[in-house]
LUMVONU-690328 format. One line per field, with one value per atom (N, C-alpha, C, O): x, y, z; atom name; residue in three letters. Coordinates in nm, 2 decimals. Each point is the difference from the previous one (the first is absolute). Example, Ala and Ser with C-alpha at 12.3 -4.5 7.8 and 13.67 -1.06 7.14 Angstrom:
% LUMVONU-690328
c1 c(1.32 -0.09 0.09 0.10 -0.14 0.09 -0.08 0.05)
c2 c(-0.57 0.12 0.12 0.00 0.11 0.11 0.11 0.11)
c3 c(0.78 0.00 0.00 0.07 -0.14 0.00 0.08 0.01)
semi c(N CA C O N CA C O)
lodo c(ALA ALA ALA ALA SER SER SER SER)
***
This chain:
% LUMVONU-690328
c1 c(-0.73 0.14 0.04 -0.08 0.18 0.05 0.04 0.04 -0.07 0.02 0.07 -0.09 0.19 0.09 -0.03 -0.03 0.03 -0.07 0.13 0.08 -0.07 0.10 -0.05 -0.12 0.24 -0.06 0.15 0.10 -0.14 0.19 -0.07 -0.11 0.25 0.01 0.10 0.12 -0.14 0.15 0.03 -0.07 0.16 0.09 -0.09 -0.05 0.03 -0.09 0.13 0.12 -0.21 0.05 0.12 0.10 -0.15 0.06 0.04 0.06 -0.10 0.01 -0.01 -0.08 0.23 0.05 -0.13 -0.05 0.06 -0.18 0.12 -0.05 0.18 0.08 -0.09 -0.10 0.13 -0.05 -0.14 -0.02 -0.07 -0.13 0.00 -0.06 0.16 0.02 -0.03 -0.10 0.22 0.05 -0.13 -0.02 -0.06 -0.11 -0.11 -0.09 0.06 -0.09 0.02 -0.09 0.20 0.08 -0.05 -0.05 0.06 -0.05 -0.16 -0.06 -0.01 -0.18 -0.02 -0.10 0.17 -0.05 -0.03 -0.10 0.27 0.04 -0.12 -0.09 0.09 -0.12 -0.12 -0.05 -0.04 -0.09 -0.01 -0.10 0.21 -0.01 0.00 -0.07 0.15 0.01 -0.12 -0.05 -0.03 -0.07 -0.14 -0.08 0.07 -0.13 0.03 -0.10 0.22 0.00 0.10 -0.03 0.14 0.08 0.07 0.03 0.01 0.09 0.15 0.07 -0.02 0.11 0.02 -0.06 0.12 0.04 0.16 0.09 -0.08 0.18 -0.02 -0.10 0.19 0.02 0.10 0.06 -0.02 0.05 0.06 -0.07 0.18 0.04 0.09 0.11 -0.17 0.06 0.03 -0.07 0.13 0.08 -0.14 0.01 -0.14 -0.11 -0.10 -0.09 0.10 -0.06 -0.03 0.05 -0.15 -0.02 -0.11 -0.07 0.07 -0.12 0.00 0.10 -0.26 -0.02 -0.08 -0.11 0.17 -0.07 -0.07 0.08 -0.18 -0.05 -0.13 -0.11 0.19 -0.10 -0.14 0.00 -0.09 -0.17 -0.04 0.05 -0.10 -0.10 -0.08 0.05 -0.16 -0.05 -0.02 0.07 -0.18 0.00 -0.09 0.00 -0.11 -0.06 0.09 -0.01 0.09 0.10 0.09 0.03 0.02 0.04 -0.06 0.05 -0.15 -0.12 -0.03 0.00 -0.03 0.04 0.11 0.00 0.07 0.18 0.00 0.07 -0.16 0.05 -0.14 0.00 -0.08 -0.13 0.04 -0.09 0.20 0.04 0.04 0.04 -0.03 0.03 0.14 0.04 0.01 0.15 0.07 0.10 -0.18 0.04 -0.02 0.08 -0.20 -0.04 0.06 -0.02 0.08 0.06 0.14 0.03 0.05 0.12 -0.04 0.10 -0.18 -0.02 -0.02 0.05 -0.13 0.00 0.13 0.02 0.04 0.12 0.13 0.11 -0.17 0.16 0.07 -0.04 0.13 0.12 -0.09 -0.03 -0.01 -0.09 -0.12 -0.01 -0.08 -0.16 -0.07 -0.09 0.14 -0.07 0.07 -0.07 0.20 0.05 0.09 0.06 -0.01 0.07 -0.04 0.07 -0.21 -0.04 -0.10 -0.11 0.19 -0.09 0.02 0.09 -0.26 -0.05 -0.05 -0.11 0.18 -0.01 0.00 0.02 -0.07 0.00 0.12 0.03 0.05 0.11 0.10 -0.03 0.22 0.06 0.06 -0.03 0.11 0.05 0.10 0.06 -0.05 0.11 0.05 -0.03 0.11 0.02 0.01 0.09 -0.17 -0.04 -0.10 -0.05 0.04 -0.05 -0.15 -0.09 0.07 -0.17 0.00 0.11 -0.23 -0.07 0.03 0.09 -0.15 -0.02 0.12 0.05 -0.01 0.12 -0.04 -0.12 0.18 -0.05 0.01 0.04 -0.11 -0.03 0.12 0.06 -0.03 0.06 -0.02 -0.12 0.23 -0.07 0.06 0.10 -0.14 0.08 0.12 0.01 0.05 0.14 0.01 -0.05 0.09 0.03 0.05 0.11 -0.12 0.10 -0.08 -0.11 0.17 -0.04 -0.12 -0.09 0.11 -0.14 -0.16 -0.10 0.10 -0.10 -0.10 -0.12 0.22 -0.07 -0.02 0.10 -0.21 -0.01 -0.03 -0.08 0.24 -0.01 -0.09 -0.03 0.01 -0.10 0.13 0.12 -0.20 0.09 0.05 -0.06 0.21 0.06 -0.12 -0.08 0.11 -0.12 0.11 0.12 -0.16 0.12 0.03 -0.06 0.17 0.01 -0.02 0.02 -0.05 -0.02 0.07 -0.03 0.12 0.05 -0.03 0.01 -0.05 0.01 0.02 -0.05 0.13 0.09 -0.09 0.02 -0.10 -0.08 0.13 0.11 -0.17 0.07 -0.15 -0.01 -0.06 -0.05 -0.14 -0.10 0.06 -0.17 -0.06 -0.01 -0.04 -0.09 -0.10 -0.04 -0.06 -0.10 0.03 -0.07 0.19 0.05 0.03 0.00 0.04 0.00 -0.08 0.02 -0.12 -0.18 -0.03 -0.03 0.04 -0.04 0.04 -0.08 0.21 0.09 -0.02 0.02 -0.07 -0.02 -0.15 -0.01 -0.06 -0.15 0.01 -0.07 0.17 0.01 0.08 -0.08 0.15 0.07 -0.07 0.04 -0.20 -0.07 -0.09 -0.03 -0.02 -0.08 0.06 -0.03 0.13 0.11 -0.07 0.02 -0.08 -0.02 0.18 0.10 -0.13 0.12 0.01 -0.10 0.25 -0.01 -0.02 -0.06 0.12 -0.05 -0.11 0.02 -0.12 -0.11 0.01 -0.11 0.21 0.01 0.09 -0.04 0.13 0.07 -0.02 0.01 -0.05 -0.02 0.10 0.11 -0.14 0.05 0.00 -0.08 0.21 0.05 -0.02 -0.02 0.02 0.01 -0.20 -0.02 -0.11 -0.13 -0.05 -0.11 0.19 -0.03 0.05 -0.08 0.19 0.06 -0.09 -0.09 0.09 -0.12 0.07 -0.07 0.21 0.10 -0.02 -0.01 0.00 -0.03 -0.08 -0.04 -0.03 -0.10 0.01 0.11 -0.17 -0.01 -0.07 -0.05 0.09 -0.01 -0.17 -0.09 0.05 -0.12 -0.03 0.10 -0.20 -0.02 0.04 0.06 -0.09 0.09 0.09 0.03 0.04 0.12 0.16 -0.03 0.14 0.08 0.09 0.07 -0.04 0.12 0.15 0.05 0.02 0.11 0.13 0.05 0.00 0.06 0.12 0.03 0.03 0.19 -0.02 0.09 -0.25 0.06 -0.06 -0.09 0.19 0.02 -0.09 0.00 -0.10 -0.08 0.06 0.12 -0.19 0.10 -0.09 -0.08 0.06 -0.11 0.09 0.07 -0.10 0.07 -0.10 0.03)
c2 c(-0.12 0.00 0.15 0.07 -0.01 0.11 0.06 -0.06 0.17 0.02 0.14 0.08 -0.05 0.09 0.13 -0.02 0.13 0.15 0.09 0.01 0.05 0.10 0.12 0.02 0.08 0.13 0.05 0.00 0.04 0.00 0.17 0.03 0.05 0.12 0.04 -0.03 0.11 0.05 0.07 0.04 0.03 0.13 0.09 -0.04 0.18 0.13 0.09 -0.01 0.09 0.09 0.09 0.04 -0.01 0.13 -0.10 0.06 -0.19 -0.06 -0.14 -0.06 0.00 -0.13 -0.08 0.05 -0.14 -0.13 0.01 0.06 -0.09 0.01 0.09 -0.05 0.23 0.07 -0.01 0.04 -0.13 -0.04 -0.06 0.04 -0.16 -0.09 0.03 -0.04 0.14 0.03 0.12 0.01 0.05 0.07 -0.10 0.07 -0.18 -0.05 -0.19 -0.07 0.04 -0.13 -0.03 -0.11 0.20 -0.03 0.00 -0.08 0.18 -0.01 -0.13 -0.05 -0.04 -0.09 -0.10 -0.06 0.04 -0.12 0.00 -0.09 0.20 -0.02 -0.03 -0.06 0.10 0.01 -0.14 -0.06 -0.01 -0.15 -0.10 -0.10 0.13 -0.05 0.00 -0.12 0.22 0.00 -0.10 -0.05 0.04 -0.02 -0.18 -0.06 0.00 -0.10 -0.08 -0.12 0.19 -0.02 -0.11 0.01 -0.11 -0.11 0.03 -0.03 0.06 0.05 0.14 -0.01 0.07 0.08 0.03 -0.05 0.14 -0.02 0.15 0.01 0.08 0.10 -0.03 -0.11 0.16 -0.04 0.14 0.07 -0.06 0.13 -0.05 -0.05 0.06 0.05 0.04 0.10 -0.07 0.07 0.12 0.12 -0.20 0.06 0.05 0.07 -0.10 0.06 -0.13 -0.11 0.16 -0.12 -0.07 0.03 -0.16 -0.06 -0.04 -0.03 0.01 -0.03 -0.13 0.01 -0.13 -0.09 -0.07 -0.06 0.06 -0.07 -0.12 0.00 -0.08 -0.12 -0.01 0.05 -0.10 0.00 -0.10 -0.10 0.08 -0.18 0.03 -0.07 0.16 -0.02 0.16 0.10 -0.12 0.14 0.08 0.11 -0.14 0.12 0.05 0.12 -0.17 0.09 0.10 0.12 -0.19 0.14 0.09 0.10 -0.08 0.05 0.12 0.12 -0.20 0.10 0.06 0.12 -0.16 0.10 0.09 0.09 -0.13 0.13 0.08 0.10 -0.11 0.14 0.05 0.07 -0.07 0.09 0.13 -0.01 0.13 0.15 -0.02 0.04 -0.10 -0.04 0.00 0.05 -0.15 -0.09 0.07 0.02 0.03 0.09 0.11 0.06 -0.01 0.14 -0.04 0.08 -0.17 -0.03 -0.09 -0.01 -0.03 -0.02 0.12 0.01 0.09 0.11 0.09 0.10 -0.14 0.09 -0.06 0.03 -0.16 -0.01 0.12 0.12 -0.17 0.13 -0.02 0.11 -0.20 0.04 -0.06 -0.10 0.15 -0.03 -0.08 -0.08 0.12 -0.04 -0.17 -0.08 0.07 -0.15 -0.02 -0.10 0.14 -0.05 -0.06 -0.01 -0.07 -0.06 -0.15 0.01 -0.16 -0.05 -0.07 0.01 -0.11 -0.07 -0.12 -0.01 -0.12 -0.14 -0.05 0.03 -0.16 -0.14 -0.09 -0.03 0.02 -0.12 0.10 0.11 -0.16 0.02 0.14 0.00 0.09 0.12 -0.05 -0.10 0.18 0.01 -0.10 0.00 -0.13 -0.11 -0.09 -0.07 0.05 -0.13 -0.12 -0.10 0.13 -0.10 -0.06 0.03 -0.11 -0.01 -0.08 -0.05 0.04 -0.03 -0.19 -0.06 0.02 -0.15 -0.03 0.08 -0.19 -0.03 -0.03 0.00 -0.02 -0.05 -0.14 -0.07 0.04 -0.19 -0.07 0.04 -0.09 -0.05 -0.03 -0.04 0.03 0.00 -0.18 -0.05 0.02 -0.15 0.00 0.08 -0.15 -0.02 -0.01 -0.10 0.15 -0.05 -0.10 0.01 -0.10 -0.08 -0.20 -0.03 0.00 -0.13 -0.06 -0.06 0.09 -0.10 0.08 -0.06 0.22 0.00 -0.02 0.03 -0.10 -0.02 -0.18 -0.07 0.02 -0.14 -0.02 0.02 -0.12 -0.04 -0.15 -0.09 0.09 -0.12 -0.13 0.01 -0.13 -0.11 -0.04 0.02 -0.08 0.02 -0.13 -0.08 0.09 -0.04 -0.12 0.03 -0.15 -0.15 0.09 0.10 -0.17 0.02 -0.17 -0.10 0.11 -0.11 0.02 0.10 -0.17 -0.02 -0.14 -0.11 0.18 -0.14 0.01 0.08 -0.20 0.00 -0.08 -0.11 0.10 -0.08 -0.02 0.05 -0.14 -0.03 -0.01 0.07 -0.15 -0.02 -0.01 0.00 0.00 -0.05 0.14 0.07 -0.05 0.11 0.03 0.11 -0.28 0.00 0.06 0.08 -0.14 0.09 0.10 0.06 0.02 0.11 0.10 0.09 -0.11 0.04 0.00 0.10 -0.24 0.01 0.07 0.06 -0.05 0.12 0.13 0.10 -0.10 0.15 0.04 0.10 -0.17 0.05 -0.03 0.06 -0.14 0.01 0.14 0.09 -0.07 0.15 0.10 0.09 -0.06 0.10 0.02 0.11 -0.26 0.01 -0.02 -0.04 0.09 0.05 0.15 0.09 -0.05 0.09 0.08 -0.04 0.20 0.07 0.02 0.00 0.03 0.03 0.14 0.03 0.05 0.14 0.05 -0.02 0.08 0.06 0.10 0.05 0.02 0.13 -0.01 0.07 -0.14 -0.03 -0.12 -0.11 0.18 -0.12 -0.06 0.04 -0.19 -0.08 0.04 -0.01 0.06 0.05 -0.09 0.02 -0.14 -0.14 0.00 -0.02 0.04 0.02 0.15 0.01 0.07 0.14 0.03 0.06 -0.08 0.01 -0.01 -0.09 0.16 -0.02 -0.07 -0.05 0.04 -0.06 -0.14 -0.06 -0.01 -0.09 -0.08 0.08 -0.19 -0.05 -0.17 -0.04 -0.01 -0.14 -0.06 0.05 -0.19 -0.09 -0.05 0.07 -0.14 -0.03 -0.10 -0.04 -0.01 -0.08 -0.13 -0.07 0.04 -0.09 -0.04 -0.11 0.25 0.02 -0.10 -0.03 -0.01 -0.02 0.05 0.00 0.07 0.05 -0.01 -0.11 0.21 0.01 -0.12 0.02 -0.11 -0.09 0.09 0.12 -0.24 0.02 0.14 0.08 -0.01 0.09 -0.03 -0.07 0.16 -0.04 0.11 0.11 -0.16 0.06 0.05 -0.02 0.16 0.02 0.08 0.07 -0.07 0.03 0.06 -0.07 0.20 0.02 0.01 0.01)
c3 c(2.86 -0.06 -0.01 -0.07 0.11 0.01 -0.19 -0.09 0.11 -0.16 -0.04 -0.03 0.02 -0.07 -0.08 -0.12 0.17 -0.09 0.00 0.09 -0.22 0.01 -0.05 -0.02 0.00 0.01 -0.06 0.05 -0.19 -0.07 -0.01 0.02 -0.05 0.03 -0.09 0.04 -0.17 -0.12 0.04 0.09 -0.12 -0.03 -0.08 -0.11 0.18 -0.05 -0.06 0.02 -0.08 -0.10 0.08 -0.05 0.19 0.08 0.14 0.09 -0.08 0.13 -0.03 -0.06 0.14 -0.06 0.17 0.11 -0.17 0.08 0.13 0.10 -0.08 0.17 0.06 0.06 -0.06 0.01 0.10 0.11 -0.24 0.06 0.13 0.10 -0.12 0.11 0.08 0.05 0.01 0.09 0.10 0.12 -0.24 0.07 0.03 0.05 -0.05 0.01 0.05 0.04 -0.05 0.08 0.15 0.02 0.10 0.11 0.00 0.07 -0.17 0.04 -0.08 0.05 -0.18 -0.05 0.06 0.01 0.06 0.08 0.08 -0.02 0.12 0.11 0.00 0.09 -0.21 -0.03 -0.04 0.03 -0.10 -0.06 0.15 0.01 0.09 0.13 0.06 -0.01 0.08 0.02 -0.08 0.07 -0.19 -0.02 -0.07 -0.06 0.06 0.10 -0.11 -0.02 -0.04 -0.11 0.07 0.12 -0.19 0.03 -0.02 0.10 -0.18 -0.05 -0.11 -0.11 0.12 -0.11 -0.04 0.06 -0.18 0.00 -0.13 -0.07 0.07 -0.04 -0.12 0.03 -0.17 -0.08 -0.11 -0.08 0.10 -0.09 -0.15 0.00 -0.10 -0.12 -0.10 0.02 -0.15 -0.05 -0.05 -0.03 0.05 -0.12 0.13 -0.04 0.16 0.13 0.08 -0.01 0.12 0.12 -0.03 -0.10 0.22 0.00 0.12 0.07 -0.03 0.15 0.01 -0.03 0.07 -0.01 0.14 0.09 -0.07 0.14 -0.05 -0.07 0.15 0.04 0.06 0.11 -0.13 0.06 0.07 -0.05 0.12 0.05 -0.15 -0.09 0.04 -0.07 -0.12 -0.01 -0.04 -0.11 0.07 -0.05 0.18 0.09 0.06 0.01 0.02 0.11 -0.10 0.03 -0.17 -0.11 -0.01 0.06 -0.13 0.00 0.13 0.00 0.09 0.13 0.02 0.05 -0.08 -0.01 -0.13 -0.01 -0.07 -0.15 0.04 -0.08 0.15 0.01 0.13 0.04 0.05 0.10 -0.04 -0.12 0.14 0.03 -0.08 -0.11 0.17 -0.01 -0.05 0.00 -0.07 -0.17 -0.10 -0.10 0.12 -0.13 0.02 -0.10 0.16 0.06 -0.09 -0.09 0.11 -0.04 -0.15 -0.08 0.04 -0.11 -0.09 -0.11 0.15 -0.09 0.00 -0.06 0.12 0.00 -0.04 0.05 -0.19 -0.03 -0.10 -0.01 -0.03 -0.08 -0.14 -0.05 -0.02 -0.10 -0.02 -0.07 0.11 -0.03 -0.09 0.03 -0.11 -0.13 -0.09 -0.05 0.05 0.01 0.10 -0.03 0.14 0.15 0.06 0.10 -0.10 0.07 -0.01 -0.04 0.10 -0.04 0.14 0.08 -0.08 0.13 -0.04 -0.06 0.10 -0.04 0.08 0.11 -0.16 0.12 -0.07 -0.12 0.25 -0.04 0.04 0.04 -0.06 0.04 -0.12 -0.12 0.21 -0.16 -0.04 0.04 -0.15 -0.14 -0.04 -0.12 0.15 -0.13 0.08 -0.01 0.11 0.12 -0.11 0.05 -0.15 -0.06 -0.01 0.08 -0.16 0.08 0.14 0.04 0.02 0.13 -0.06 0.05 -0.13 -0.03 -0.10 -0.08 0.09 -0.06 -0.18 -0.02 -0.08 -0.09 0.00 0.08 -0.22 -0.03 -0.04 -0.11 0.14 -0.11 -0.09 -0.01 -0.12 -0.12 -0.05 0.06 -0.11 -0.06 -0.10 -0.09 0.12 -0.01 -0.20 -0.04 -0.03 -0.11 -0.05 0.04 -0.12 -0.02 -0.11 -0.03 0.03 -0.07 0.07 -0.06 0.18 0.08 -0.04 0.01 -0.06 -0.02 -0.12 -0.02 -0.07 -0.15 0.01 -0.02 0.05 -0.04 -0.16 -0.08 0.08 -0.13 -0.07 0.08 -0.17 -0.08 0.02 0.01 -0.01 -0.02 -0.10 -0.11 0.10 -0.13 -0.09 0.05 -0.20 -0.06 -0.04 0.02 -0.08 -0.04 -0.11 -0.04 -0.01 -0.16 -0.05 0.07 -0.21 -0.08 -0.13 -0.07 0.04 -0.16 -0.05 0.04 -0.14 -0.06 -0.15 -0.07 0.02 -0.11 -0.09 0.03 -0.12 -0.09 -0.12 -0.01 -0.08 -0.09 -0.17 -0.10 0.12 -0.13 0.09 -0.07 0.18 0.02 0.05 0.11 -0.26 0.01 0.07 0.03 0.03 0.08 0.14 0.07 -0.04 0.16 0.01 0.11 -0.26 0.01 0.03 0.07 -0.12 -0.02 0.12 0.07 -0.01 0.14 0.10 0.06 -0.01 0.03 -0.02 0.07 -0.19 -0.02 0.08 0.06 -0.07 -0.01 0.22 0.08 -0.06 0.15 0.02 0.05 -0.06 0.02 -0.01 0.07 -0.17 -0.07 0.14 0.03 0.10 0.05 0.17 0.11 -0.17 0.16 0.03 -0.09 0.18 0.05 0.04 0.05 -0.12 0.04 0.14 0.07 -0.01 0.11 0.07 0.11 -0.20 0.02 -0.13 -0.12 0.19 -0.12 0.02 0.03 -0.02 -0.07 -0.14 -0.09 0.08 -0.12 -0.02 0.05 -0.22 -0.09 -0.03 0.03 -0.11 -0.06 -0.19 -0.08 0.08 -0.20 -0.08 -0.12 0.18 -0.08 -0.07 -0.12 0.25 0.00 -0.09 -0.06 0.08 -0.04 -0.15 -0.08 0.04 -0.10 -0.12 0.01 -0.13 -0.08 -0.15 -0.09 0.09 -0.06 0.00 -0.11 0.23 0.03 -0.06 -0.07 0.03 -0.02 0.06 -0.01 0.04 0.07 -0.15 -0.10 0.14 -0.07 -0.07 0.05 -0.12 0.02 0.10 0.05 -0.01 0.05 -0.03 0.07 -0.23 -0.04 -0.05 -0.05 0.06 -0.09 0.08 0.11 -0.13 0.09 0.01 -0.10 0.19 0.06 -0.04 -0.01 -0.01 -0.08 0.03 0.11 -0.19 0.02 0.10 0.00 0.07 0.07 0.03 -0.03 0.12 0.09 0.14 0.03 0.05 0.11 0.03 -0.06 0.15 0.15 0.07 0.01 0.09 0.07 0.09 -0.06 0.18 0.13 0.15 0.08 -0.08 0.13 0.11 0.12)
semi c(N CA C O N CA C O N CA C O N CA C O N CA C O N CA C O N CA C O N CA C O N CA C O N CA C O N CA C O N CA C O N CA C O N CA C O N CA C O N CA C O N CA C O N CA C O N CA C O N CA C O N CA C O N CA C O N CA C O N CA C O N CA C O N CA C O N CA C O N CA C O N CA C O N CA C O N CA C O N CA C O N CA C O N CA C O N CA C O N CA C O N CA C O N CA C O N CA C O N CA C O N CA C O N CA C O N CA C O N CA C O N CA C O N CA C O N CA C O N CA C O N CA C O N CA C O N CA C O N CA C O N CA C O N CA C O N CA C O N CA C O N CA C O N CA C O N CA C O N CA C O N CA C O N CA C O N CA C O N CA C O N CA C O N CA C O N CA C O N CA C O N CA C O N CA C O N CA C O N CA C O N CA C O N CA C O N CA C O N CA C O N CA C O N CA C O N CA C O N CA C O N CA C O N CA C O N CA C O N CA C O N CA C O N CA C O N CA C O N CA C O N CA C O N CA C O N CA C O N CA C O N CA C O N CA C O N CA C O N CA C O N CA C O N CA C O N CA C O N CA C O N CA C O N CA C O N CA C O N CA C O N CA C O N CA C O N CA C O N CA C O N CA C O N CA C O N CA C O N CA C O N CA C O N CA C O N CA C O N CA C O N CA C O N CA C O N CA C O N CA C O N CA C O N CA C O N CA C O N CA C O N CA C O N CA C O N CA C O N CA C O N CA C O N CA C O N CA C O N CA C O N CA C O N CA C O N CA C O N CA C O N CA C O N CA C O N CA C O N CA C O N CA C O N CA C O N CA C O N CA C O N CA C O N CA C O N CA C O N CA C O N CA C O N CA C O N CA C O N CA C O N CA C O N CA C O N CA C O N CA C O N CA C O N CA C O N CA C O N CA C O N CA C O N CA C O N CA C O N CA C O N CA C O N CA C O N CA C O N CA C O N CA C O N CA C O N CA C O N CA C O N CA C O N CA C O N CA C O N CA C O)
lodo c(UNK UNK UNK UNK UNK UNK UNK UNK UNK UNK UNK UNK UNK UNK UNK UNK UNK UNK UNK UNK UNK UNK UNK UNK UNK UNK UNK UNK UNK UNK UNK UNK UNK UNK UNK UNK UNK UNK UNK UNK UNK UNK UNK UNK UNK UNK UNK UNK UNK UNK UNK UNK UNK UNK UNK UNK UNK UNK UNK UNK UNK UNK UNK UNK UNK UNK UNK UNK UNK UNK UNK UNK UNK UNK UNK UNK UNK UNK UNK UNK UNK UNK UNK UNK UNK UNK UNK UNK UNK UNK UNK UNK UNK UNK UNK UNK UNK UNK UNK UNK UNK UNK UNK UNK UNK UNK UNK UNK UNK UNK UNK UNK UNK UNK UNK UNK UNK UNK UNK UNK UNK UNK UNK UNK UNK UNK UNK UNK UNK UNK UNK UNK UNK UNK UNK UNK UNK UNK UNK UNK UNK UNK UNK UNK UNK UNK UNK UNK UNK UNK UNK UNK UNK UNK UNK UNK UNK UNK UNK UNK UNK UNK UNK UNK UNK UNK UNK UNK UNK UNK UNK UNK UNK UNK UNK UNK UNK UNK UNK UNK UNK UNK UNK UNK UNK UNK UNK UNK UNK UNK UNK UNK UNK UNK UNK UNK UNK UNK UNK UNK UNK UNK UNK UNK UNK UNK UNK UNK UNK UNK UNK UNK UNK UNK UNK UNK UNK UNK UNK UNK UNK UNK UNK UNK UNK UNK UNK UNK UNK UNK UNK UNK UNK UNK UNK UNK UNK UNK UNK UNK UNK UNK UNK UNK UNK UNK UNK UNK UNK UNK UNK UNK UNK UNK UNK UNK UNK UNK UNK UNK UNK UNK UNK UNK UNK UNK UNK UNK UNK UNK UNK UNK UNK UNK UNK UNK UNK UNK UNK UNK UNK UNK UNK UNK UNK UNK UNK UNK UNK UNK UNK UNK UNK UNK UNK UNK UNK UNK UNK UNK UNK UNK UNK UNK UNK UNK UNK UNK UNK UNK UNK UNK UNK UNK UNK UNK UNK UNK UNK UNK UNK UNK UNK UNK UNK UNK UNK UNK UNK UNK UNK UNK UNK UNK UNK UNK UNK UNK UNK UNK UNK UNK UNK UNK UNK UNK UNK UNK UNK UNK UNK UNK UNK UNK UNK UNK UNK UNK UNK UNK UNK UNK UNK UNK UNK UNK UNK UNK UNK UNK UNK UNK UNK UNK UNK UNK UNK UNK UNK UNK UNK UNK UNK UNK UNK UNK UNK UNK UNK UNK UNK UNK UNK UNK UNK UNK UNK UNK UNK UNK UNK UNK UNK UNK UNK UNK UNK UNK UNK UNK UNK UNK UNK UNK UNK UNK UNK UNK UNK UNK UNK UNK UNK UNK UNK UNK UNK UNK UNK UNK UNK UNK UNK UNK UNK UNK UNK UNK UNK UNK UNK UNK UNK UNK UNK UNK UNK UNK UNK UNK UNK UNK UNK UNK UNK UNK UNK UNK UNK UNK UNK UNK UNK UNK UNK UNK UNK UNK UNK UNK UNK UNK UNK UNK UNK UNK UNK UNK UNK UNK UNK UNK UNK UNK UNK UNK UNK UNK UNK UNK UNK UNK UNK UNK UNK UNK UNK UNK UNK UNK UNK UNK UNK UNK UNK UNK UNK UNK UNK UNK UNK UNK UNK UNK UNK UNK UNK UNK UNK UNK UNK UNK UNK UNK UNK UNK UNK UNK UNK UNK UNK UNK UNK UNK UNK UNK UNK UNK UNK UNK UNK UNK UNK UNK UNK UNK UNK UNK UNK UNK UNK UNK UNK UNK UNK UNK UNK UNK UNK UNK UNK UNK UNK UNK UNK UNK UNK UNK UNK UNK UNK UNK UNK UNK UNK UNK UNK UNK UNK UNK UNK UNK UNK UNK UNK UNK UNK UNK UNK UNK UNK UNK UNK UNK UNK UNK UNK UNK UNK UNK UNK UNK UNK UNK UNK UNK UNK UNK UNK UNK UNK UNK UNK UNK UNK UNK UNK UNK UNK UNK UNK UNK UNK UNK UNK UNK UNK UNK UNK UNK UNK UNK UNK UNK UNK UNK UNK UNK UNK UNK UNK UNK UNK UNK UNK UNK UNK UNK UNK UNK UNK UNK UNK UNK UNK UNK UNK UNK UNK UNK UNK UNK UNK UNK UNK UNK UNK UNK UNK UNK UNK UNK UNK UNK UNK UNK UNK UNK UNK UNK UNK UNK UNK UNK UNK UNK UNK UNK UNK UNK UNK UNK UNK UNK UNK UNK UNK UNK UNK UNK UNK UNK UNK UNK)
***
């Protein structure tokens, strides 16, 4: 699979990267031709050039950046010391080589919600026994969420009945 190298070139202190170009554009090209470049394409802007050529593979780069040539025009950009860099893949804002992932969509489908739980009322009047019993069924309802408690279980205010105590006349139960 053919693979993509550039060669970006800034603007020097005394000598704008064109400049460069232009001294060194025909020995690149050739040099890139010759040793068996698939494509290349020259690129001028505001911050200097870049030279991008195509490969069958990275021996054959490799062979094109240790020629006389290369290194000849590589040492001689307009600034030395940050004017110069040498990459794989395409220059300046050609993006990455691999596309990104997609990411998943936001929205209601990705929170699975719990099943709604029944409701129960129920209205007592004077039978404290059903009361009792009701209650002590509701106590042995597993919560649905255990991270939050039940105020009604925790509460220290609270106190439950005795065992054989009965249950407060004409009130109403109530279980969500």
């Amino acid at each position: 699979m053919a693979e993509w190298w550039s060669i970006e070139v800034f603007h020097g202190d005394k000598l704008p990267a064109s400049r460069w170009k232009d001294a060194y554009e025909d020995e690149l090209t050739e040099a890139a031709v010759t040793n068996g470049a698939l494509y290349w394409e020259w690129h001028e802007f505001s911050y200097g050039v870049i030279f991008e050529v195509c490969f069958r593979d990275e021996e054959q780069w490799d062979a094109f950046v240790m020629l006389p040539t290369v290194r000849a025009a590589l040492d001689g950009v307009p600034d030395p010391v940050n004017g110069l860099l040498v990459y794989k893949g395409r220059g300046g804002a050609a993006g990455p080589r691999v596309p990104r992932k997609p990411k998943p969509a936001p929205g209601a489908a990705a929170l699975e919600l719990e099943e709604p739980r029944k409701r129960r009322r129920i209205r007592l009047r004077s039978n404290a026994a059903e009361v009792d019993r009701l209650l002590r069924e509701l106590d042995d309802e597993p919560l649905t969420d255990p991270t939050r408690s039940d105020p009604a279980r925790t509460d220290p205010a609270r106190t439950d009945p005795a065992p054989g105590d009965p249950a407060r006349r004409g009130a109403a139960a109530s279980a969500d």
